[in-house]
Backbone as XML, in Angstrom:
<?xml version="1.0"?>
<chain id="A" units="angstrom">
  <residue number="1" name="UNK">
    <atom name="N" x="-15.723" y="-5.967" z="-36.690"/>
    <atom name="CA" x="-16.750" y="-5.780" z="-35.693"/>
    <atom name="C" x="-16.473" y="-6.708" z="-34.512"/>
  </residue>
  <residue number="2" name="UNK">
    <atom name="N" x="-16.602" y="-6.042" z="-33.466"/>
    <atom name="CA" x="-16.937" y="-7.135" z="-32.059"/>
    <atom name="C" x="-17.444" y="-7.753" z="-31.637"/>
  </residue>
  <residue number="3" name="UNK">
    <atom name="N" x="-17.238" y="-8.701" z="-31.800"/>
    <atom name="CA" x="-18.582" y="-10.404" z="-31.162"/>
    <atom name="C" x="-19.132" y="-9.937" z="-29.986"/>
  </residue>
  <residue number="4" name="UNK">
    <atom name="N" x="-20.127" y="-10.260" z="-30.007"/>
    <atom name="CA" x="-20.870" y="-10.452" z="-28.010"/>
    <atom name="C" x="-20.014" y="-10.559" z="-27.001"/>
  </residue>
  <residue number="5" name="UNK">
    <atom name="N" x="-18.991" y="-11.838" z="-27.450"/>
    <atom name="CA" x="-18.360" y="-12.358" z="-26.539"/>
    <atom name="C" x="-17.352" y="-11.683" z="-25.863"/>
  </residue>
  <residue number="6" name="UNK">
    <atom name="N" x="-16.552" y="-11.012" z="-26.428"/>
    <atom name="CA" x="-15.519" y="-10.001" z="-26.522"/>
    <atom name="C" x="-15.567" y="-8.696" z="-26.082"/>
  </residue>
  <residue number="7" name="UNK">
    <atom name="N" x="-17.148" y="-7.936" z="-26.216"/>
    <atom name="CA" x="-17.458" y="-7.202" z="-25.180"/>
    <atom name="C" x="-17.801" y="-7.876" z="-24.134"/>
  </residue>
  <residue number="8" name="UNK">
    <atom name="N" x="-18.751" y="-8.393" z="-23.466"/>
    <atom name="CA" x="-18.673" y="-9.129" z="-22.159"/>
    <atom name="C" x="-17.533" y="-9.161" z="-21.620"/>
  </residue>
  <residue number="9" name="UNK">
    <atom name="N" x="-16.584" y="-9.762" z="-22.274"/>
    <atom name="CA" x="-15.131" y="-9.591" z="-21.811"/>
    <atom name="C" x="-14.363" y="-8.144" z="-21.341"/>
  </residue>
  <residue number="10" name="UNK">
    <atom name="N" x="-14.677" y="-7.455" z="-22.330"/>
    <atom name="CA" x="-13.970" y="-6.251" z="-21.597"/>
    <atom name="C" x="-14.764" y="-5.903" z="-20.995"/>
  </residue>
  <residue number="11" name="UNK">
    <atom name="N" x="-16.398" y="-5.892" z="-20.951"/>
    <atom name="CA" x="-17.108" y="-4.983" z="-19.716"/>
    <atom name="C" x="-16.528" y="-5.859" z="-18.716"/>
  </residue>
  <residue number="12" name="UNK">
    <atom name="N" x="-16.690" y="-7.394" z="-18.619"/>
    <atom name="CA" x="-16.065" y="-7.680" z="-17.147"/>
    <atom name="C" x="-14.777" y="-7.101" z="-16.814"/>
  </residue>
  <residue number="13" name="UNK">
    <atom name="N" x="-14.079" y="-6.988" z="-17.271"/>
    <atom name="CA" x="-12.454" y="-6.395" z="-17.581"/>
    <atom name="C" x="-12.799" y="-4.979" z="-16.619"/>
  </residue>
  <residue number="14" name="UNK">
    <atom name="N" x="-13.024" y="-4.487" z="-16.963"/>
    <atom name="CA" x="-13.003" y="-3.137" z="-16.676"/>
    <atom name="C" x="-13.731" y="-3.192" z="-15.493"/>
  </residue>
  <residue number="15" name="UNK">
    <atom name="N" x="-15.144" y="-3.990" z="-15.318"/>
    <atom name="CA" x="-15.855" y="-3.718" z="-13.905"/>
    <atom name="C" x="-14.916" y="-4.327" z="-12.880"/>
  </residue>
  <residue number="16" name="UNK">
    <atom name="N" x="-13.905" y="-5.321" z="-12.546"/>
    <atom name="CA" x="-12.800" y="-6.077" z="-12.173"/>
    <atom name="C" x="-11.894" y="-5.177" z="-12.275"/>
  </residue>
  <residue number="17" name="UNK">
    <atom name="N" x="-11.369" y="-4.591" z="-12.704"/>
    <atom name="CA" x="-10.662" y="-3.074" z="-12.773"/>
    <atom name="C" x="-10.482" y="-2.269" z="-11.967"/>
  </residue>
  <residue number="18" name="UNK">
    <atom name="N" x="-11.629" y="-1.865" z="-12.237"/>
    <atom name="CA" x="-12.894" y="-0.386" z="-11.167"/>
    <atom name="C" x="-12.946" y="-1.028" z="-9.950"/>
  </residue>
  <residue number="19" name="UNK">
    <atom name="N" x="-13.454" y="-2.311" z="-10.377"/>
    <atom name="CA" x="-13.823" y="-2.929" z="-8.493"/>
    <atom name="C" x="-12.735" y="-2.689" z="-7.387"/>
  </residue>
  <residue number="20" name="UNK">
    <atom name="N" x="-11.306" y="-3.637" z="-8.123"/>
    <atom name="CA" x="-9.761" y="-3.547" z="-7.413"/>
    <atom name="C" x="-9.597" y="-2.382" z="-7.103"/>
  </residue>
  <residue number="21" name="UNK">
    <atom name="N" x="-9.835" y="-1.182" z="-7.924"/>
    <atom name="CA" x="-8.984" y="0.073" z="-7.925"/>
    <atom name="C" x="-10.113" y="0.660" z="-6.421"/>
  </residue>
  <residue number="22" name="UNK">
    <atom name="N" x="-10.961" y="0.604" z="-6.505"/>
    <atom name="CA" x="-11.883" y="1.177" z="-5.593"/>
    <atom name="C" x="-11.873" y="0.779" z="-3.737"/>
  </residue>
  <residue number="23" name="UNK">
    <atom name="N" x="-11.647" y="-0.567" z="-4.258"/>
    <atom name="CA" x="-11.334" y="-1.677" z="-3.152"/>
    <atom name="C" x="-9.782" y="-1.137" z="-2.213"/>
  </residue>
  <residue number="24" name="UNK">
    <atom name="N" x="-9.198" y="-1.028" z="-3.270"/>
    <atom name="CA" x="-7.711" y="-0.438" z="-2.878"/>
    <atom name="C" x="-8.061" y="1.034" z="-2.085"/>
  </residue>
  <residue number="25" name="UNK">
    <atom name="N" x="-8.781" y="1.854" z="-3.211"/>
    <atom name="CA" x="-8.770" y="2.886" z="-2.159"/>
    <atom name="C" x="-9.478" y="3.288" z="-0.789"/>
  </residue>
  <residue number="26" name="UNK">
    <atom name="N" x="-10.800" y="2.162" z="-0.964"/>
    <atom name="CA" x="-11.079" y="2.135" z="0.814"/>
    <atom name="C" x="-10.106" y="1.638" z="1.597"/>
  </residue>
  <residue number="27" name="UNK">
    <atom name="N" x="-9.507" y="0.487" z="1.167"/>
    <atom name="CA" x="-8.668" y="-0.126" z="2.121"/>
    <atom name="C" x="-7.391" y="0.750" z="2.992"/>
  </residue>
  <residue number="28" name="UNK">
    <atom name="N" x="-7.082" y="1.820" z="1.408"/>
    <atom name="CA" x="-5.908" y="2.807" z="2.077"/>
    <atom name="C" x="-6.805" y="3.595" z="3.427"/>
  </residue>
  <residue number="29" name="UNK">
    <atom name="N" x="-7.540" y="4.050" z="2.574"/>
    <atom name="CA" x="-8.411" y="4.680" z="4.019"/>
    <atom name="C" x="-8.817" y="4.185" z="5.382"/>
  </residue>
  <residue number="30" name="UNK">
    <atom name="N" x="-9.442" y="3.031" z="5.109"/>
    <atom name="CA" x="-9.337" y="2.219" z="6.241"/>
    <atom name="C" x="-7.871" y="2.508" z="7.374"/>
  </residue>
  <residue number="31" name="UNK">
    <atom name="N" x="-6.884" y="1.716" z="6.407"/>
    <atom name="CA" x="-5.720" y="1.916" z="7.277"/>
    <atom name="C" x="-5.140" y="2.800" z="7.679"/>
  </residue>
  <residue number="32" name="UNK">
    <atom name="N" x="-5.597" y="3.528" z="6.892"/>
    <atom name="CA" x="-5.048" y="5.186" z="7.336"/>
    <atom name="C" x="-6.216" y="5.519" z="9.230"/>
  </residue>
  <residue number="33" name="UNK">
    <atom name="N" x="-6.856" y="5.709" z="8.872"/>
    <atom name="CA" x="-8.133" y="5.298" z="9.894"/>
    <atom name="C" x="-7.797" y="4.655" z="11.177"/>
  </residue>
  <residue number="34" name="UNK">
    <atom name="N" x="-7.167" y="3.268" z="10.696"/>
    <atom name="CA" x="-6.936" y="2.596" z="12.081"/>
    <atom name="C" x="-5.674" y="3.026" z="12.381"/>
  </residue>
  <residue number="35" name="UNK">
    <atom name="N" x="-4.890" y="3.622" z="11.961"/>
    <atom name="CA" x="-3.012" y="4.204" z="12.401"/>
    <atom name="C" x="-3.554" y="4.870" z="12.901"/>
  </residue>
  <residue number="36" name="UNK">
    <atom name="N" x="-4.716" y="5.826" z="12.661"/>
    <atom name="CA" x="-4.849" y="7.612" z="12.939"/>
    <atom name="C" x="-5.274" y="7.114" z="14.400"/>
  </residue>
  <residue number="37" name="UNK">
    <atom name="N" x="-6.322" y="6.087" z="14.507"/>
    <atom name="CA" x="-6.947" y="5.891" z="16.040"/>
    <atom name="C" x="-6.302" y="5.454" z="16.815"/>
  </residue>
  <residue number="38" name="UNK">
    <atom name="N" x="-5.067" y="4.256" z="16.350"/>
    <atom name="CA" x="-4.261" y="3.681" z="16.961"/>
    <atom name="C" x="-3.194" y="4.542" z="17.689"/>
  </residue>
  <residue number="39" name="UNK">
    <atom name="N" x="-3.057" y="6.110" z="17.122"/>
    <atom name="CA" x="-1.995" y="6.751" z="17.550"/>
    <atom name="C" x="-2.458" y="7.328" z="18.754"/>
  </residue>
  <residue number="40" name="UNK">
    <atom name="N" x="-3.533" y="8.234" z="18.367"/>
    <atom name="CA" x="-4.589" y="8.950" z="19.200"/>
    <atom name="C" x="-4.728" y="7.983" z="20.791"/>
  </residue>
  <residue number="41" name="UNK">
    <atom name="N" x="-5.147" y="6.654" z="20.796"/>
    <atom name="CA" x="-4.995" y="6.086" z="21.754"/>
    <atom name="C" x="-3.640" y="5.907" z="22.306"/>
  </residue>
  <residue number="42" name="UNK">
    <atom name="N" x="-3.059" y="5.836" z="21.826"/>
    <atom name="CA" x="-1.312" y="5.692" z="22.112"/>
    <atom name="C" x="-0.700" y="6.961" z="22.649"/>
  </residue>
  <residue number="43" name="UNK">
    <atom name="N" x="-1.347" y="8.394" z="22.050"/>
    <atom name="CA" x="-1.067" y="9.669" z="22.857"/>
    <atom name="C" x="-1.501" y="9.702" z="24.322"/>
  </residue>
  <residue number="44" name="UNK">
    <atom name="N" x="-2.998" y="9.239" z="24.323"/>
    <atom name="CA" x="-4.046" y="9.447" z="25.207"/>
    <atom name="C" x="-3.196" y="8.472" z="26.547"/>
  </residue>
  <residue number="45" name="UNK">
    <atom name="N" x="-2.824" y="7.246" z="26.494"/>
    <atom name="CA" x="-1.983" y="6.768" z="27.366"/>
    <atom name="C" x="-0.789" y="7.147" z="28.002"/>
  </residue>
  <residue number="46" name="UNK">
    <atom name="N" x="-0.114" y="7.604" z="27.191"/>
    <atom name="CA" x="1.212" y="7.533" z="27.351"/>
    <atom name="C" x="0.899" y="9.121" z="28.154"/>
  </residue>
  <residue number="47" name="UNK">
    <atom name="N" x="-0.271" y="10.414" z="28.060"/>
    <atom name="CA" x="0.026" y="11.031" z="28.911"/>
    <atom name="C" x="-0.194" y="11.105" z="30.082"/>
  </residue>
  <residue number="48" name="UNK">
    <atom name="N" x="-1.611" y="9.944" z="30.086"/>
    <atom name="CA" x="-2.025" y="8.902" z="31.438"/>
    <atom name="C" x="-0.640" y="9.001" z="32.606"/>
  </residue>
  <residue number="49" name="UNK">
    <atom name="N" x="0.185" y="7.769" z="31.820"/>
    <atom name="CA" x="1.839" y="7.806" z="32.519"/>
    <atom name="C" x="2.586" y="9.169" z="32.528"/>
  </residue>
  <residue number="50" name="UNK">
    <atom name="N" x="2.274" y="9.938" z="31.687"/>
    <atom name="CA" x="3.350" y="11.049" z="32.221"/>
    <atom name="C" x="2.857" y="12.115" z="33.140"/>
  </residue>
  <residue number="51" name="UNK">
    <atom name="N" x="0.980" y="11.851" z="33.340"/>
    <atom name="CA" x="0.264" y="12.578" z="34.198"/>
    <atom name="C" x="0.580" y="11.950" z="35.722"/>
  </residue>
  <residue number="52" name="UNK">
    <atom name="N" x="0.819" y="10.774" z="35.807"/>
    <atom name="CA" x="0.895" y="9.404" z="37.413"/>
    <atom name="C" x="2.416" y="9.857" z="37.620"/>
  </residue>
  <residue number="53" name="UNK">
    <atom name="N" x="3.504" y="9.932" z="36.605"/>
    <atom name="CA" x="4.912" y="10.387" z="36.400"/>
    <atom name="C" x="5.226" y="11.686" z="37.332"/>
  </residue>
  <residue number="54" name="UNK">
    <atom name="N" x="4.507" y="12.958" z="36.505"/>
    <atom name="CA" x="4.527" y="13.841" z="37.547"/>
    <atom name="C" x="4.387" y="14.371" z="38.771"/>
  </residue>
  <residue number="55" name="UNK">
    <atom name="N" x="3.030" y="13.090" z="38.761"/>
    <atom name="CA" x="1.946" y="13.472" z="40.794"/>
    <atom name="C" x="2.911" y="12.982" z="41.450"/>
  </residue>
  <residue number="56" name="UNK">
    <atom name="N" x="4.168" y="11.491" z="41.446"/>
    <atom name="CA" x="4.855" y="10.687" z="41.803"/>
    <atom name="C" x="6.287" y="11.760" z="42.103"/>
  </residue>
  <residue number="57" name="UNK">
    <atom name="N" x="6.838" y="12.681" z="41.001"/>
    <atom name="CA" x="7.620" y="13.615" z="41.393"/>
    <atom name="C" x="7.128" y="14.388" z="42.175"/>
  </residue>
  <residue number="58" name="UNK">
    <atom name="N" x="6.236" y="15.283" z="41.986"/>
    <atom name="CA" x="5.647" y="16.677" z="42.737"/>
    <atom name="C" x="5.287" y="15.995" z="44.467"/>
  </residue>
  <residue number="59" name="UNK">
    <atom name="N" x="5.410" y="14.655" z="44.721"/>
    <atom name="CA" x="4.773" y="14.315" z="45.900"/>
    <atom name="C" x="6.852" y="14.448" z="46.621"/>
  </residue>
  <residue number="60" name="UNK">
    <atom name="N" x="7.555" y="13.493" z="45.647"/>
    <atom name="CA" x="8.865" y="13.585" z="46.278"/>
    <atom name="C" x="9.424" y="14.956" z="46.291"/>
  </residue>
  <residue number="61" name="UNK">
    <atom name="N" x="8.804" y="16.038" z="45.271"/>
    <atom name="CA" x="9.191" y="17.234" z="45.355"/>
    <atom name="C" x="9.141" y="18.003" z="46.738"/>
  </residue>
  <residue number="62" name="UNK">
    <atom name="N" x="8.017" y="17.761" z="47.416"/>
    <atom name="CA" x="7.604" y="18.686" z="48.656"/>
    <atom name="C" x="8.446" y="18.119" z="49.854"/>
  </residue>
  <residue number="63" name="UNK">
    <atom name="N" x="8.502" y="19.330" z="50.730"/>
    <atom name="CA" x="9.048" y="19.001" z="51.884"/>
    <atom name="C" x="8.957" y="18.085" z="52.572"/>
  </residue>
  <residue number="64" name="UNK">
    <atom name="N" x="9.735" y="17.562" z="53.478"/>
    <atom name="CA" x="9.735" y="16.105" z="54.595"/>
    <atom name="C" x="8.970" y="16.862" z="55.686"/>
  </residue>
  <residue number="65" name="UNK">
    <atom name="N" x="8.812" y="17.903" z="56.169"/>
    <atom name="CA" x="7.987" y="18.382" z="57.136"/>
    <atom name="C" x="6.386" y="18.146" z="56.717"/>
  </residue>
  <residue number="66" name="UNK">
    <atom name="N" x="6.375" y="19.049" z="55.171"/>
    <atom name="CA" x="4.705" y="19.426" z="55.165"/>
    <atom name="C" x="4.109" y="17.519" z="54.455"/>
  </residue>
  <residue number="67" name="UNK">
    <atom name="N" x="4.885" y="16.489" z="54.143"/>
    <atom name="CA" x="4.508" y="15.513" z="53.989"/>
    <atom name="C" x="3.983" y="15.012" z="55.270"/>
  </residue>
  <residue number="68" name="UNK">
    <atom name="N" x="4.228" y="15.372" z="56.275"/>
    <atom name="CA" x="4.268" y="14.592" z="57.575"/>
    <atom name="C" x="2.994" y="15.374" z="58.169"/>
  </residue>
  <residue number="69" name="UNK">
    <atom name="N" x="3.017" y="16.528" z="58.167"/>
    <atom name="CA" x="1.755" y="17.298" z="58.722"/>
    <atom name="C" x="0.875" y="16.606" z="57.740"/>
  </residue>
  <residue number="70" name="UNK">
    <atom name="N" x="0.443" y="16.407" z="56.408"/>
    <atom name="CA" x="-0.230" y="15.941" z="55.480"/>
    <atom name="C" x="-1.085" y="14.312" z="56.332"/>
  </residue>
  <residue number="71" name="UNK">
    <atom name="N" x="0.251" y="13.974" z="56.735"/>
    <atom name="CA" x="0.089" y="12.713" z="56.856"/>
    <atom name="C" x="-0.732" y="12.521" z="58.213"/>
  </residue>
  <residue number="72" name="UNK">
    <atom name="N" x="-0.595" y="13.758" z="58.932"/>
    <atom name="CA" x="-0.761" y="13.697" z="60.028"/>
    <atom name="C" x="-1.790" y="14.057" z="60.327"/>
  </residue>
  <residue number="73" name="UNK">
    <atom name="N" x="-2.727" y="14.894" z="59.410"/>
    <atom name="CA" x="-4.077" y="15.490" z="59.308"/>
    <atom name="C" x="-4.769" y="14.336" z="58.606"/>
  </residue>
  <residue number="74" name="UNK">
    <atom name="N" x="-4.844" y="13.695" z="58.121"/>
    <atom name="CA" x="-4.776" y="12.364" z="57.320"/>
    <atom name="C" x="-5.256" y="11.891" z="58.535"/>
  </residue>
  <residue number="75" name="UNK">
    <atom name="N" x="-4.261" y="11.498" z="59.758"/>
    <atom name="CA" x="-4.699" y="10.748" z="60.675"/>
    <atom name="C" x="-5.488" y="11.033" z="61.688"/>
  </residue>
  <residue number="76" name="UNK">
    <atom name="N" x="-5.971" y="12.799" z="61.873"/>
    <atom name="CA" x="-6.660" y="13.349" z="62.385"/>
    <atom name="C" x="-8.376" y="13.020" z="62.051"/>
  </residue>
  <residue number="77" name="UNK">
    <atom name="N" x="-8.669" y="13.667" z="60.693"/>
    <atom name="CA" x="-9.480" y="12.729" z="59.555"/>
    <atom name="C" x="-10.517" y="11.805" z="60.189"/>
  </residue>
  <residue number="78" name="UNK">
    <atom name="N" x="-9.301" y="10.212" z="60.251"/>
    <atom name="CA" x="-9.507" y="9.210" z="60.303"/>
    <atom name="C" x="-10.035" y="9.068" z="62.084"/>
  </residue>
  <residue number="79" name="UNK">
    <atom name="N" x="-9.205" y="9.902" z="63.000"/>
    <atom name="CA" x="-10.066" y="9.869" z="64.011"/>
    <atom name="C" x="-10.892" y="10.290" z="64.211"/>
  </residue>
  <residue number="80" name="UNK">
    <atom name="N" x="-11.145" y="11.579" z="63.731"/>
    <atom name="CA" x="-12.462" y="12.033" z="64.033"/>
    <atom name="C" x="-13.585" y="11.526" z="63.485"/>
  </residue>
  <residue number="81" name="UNK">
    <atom name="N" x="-13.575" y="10.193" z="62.326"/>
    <atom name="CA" x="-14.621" y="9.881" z="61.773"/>
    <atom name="C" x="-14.581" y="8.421" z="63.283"/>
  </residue>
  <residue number="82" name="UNK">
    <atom name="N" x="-13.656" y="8.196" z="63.307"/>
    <atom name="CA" x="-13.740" y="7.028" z="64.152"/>
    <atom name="C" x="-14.709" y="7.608" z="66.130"/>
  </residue>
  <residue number="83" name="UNK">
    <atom name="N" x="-14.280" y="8.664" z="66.230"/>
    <atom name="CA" x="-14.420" y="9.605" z="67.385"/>
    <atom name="C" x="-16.517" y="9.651" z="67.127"/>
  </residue>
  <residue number="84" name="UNK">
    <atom name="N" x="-16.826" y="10.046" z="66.004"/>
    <atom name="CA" x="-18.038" y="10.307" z="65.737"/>
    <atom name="C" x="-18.890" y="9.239" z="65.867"/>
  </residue>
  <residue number="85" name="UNK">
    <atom name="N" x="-18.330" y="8.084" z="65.251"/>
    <atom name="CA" x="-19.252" y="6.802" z="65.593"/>
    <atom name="C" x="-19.236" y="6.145" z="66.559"/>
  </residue>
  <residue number="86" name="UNK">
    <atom name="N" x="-18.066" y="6.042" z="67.354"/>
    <atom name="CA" x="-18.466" y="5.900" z="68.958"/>
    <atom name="C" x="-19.395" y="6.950" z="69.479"/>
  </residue>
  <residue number="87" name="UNK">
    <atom name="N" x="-19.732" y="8.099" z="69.300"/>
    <atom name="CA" x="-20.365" y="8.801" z="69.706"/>
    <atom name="C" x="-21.817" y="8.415" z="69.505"/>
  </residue>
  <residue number="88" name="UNK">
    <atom name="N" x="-22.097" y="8.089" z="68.271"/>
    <atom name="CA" x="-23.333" y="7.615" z="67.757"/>
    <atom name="C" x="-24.151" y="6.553" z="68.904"/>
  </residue>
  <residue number="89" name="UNK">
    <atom name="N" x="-23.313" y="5.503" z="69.073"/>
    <atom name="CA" x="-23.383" y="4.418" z="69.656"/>
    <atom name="C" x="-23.974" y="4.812" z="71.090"/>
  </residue>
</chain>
């Protein structure tokens, strides 16, 4: 027959067991969890840069003329807001 003592022992045994084994498997999850978010953010950037990557080509892509008209309506823009508030005055 089994003393008192000796069960106590294995119930702790086993709840120490269960506990580790359980412990282990949140933890996998966990980490699984933080890779999964860690990547997700790591996609989310990196197409950041390949979105700034492209605008940076497609701008050297276009013509040296229609950059200059661009640039030049740009400066039209800027006078006519400047043109308006002397007017105000």
């Amino acid at each position: 027959m089994v003393g008192k003592l000796e069960r106590g022992k294995d119930v702790t045994q086993q709840l120490v067991e269960s506990a580790a084994t359980h412990v282990g498997r949140i933890t996998v999850i966990i980490t699984g969890a933080v890779a999964g978010v860690a990547r997700e953010i790591g996609d989310w950037v990196t197409d950041g840069f390949e979105m700034v990557e492209a605008a940076k080509r497609a701008e050297q892509d276009k013509p040296r003329e229609l950059r200059q008209r661009e640039d030049y309506a740009e400066y039209e823009d800027e006078d006519a807001d400047y043109d308006a508030d002397d007017a105000e005055r």
